[in-house]
C-alpha positions in Angstrom: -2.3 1.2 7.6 -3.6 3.5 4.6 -7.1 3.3 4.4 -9.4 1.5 2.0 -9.3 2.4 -2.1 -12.2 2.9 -4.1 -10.7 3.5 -7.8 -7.1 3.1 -8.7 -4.9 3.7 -12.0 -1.9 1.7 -12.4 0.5 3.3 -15.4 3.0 1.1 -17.2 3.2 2.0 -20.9 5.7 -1.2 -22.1 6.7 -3.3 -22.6 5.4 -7.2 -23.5 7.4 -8.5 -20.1 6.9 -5.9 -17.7 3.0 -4.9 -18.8 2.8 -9.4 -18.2 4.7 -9.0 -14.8 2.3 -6.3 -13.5 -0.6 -8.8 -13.7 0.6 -10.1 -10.1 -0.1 -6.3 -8.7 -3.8 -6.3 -10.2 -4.3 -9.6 -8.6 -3.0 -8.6 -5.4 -5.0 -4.9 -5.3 -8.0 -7.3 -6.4 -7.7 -9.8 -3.1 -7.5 -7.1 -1.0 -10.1 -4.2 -2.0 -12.5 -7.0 -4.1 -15.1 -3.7 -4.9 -12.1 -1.0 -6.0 -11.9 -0.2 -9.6 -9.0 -0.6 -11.4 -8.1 1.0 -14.8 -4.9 0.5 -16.3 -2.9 3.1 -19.0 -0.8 1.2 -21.2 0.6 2.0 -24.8 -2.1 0.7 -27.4 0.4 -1.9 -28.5 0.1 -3.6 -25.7 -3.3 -3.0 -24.3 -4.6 -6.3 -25.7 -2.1 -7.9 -22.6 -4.3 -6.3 -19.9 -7.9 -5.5 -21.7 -9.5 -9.2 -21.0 -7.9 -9.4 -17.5 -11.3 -9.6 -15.4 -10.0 -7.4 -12.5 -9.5 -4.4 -14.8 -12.2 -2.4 -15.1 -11.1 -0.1 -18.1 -7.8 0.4 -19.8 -7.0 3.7 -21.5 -4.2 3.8 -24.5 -1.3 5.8 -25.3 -1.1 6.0 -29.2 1.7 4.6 -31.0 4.1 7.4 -31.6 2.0 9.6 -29.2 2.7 13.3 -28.7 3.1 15.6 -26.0 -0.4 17.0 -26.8 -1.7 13.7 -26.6 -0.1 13.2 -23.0 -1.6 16.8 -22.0 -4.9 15.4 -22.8 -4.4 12.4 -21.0 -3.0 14.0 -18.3 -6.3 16.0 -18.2 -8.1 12.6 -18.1 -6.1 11.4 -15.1 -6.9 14.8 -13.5 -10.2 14.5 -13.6 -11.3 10.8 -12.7 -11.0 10.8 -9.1 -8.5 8.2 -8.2 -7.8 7.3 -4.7 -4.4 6.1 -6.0 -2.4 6.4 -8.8 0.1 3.3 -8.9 3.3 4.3 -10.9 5.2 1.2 -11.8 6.9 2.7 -14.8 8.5 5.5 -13.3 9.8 7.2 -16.0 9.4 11.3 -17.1 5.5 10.9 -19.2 4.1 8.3 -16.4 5.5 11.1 -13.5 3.9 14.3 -15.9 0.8 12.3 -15.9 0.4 11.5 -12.2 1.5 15.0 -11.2 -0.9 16.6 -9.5 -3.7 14.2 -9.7 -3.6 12.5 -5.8 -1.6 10.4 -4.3 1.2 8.4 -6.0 2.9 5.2 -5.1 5.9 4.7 -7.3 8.0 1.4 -8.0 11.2 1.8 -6.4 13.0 0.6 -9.6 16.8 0.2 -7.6 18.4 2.6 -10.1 21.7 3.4 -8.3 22.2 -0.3 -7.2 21.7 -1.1 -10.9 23.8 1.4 -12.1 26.6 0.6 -9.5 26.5 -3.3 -10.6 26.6 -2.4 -14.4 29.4 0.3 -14.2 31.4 -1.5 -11.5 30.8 -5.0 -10.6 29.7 -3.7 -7.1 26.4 -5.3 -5.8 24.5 -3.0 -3.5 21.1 -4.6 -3.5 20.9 -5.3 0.1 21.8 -1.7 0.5 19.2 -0.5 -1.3 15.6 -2.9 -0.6 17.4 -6.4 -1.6 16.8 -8.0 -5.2 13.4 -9.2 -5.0 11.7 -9.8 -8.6 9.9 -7.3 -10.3 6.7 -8.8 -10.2 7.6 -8.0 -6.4 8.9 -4.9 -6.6 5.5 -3.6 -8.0 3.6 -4.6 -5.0 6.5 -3.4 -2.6 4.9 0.3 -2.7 1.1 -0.8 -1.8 2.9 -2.3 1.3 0.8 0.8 3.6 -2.3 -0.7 2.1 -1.8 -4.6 3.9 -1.9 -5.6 -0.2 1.0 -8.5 -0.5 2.7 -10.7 -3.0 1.3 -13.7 -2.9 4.5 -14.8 -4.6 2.2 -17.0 -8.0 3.2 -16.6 -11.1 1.9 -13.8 -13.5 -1.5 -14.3 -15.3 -2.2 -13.2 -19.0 -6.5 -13.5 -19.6 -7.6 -13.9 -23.6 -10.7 -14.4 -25.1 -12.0 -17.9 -27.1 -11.6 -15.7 -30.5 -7.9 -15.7 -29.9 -7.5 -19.7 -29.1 -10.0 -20.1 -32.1 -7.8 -18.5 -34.6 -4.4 -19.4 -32.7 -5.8 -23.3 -33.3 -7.2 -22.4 -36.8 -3.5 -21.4 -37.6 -2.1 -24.9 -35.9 -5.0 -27.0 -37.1 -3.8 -25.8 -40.9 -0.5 -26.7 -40.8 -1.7 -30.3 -39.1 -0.6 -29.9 -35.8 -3.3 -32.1 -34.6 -5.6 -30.8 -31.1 -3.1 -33.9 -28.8 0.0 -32.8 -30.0 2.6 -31.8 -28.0 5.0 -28.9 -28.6 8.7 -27.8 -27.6 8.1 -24.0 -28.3 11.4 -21.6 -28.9 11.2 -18.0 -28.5 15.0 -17.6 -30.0 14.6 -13.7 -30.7 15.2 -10.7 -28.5 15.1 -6.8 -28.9 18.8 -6.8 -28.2 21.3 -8.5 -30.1 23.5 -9.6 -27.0 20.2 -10.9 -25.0 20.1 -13.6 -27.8 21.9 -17.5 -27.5 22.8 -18.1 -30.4 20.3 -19.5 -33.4 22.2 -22.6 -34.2 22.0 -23.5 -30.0 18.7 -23.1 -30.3 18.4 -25.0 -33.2 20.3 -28.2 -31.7 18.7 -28.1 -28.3 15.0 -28.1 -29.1 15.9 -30.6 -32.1 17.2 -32.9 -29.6 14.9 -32.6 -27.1 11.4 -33.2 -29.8 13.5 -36.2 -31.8 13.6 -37.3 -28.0 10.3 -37.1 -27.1 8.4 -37.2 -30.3 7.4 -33.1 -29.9 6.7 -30.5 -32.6 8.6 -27.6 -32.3 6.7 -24.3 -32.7 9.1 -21.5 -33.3 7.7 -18.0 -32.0 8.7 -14.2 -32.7 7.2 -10.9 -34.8 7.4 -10.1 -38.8 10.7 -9.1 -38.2 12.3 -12.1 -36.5 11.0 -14.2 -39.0 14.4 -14.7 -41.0 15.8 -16.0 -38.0 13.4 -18.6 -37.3 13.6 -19.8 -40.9 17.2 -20.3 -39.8 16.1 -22.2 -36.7 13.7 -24.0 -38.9 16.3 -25.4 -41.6 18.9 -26.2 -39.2 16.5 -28.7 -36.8 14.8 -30.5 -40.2 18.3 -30.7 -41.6 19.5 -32.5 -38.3 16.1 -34.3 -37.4 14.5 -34.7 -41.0 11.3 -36.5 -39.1 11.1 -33.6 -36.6 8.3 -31.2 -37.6 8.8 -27.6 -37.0 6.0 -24.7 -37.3 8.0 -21.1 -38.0 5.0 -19.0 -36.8 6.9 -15.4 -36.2 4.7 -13.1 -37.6 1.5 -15.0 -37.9 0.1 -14.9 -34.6 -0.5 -12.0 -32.4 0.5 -11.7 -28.6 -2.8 -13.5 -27.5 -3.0 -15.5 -30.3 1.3 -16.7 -29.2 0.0 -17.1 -25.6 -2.9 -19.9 -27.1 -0.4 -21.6 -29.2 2.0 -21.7 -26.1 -0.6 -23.7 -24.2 0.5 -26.8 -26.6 3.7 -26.6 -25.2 5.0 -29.3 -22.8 8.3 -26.6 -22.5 9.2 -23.7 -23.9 13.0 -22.5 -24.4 13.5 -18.7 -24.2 15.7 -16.2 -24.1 15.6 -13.0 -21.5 12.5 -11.4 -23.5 8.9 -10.5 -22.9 7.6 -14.3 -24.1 9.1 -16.0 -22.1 6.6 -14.1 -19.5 4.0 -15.0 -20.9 5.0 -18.8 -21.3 5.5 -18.3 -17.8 1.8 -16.8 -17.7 0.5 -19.5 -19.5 1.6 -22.2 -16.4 4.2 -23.6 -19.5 7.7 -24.6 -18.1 10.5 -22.5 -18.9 13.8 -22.8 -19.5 15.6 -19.5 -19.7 18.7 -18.6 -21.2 20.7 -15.7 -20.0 23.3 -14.1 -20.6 24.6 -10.1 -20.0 21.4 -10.1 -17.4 21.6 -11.2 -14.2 19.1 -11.8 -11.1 19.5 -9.1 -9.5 17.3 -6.9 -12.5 14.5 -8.7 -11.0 13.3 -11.1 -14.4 13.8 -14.4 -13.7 11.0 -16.2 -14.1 9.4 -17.1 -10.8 7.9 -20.2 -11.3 9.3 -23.0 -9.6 8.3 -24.8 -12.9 11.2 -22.8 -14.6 14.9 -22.9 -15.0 17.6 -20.2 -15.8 21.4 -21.5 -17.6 23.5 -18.6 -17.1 27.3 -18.2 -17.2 27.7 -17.4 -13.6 31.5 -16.6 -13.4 32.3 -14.3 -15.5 33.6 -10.6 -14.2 32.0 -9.2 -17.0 28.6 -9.7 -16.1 26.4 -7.9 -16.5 27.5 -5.3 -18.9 23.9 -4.0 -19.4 20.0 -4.4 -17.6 18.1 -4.4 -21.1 20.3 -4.9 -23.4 23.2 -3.4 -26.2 23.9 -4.5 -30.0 27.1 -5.8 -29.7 29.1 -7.4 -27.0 31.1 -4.7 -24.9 34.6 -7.1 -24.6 33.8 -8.5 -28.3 34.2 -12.0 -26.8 30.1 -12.9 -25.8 31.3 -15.7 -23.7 28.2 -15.2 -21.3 26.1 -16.7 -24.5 28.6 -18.7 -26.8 30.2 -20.9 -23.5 26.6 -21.7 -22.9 26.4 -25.2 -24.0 23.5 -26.7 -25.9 24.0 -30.1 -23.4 23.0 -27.5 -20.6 20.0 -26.1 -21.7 18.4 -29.8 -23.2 19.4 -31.0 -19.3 17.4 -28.0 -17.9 14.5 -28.6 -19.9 14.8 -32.3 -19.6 13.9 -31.9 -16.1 11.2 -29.6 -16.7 9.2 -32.2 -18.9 6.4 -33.9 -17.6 7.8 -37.8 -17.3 
């Protein structure tokens, strides 16, 4: 058994899921070493998603489009803190410059030749290699030495009352009234093959608020905002008494996570929101498609639910995603039926 830790920095510079996901491994370090500092280096983008959680202590930034200067200066910075541990759950080429030389390092073993052998050849050598545990898991798996354990809850994502203000200022305007219940649909992806289909989307969560009398709040950035105006059109066209709230672009990742608390389900597809509806204690129904378990980002909840095409050879062609389909067929998304995913969320909703 390692001994006890004082002051830690955990590094994971992106992105929305996986910076969500590591809120399980500050938990965890917090129940164990209750007096050890914890700071946290993130990109800025996404520092909001760890700055109000009240076990970190201080969170330093990466700049958008940051330089290699700027990592020598924060590499300097690292140097010369004093950590007892520096926890590496990015593992990439900056997070291993900046935690070179600056103490000990525990480093996320991130299964890369498993992953590489079940992408490139069907071949699943997870047992071979640590199993397939998720990667809220797989963060802790390296503080092992230190007696600090998954407690195996779902991740957490902290905001302050300025962000459910203005999140309920937004809702309140469009009169969503403060009792009303939501389905929410998180339709978008960074990756084009990662996303079911818009008009699947639309049909499902059309069905499922005509059903139960819901709003449907449709979530995403700026740039995702066409899509949901396509979402948007296609459910009011079907269900003209359904209302539907297009909020891509209008709120920001806090501001989403507020908004999400009005939902009684949220529909998502592989992508960082869907962690933090997740992190918001919101059922979840999850729609995947060239992803699979073994990645690790299934949600863990047991209040969740994953429709996948299980059967197809194919799968998976990628572990984050491509812009096009590698067969040109996208039967892991397009043979997922609408019917399923309603069923799945169907369940889900409170009776």
């Amino acid at each position: 058994m390692q001994g006890v830790l004082h002051k830690t920095l955990i590094i994971r510079f992106s992105s929305v899921g996986d910076v969500v996901l590591s809120s399980t491994l500050v938990r965890a370090l917090h129940r164990r070493f209750p007096d050890c500092r914890i700071d946290f280096l993130v990109k800025a983008e996404y520092a909001d998603l760890v700055r109000f959680n009240p076990h970190i202590a201080h969170v330093i930034q990466f700049p958008g489009g940051g330089t290699l200067g700027d990592l020598v200066r924060l590499r300097r910075t690292v140097r010369s803190s004093g950590y007892d541990l520096i926890i590496d759950i990015h593992d990439s080429i900056r997070s291993r410059f900046l935690s070179a030389g600056a103490g000990p390092v525990a480093r996320v073993n991130k299964r890369k030749i498993a992953r590489t052998l079940l992408v490139n050849l069907k071949v699943n050598m997870y047992d071979r290699f640590g199993g397939a545990p998720d990667v809220a898991a797989r963060y802790i798996e390296p503080l092992l030495p230190w007696g600090i354990e998954d407690d195996g809850g779902v991740p957490e994502i902290h905001f302050p009352a300025a962000a459910r203000e203005s999140a309920e200022g937004i809702l309140n305007a469009e009169r969503l009234g403060s009792g009303a219940m939501c389905v929410g649909v998180c339709p978008c992806a960074r990756h084009w093959n990662k996303m079911w289909p818009a008009e699947r989307f639309a049909e499902s969560a059309g069905h499922i608020a005509e059903q139960h009398g819901l709003t449907v709040l449709l979530f995403g950035t700026a740039e995702e905002r066409a899509m949901c105006s396509a979402i948007e059109a296609a459910i009011t066209g079907a269900h003209p008494h359904t209302s539907v709230l297009n909020l891509a672009g209008r709120l920001t990742l806090l501001e989403t996570a507020s908004a999400m608390d009005r939902c009684a389900v949220v529909l998502a597809n592989d992508t960082g929101l869907m962690h933090i509806a997740e992190a918001r204690g919101v059922p979840v129904v999850a729609v995947f498609g060239p992803t699979v378990r073994q990645f690790g980002f299934f949600p863990r909840g047991t209040r969740s639910a994953v429709v996948e095409h299980p059967g197809l050879s194919c799968r998976p062609c990628t572990h984050i995603g491509l812009s096009r389909c590698p067969r040109g067929h996208f039967r892991c998304m397009k043979e997922i039926a609408p019917a399923a995913v309603t069923a799945a969320a169907e369940r889900l909703l409170p009776s």
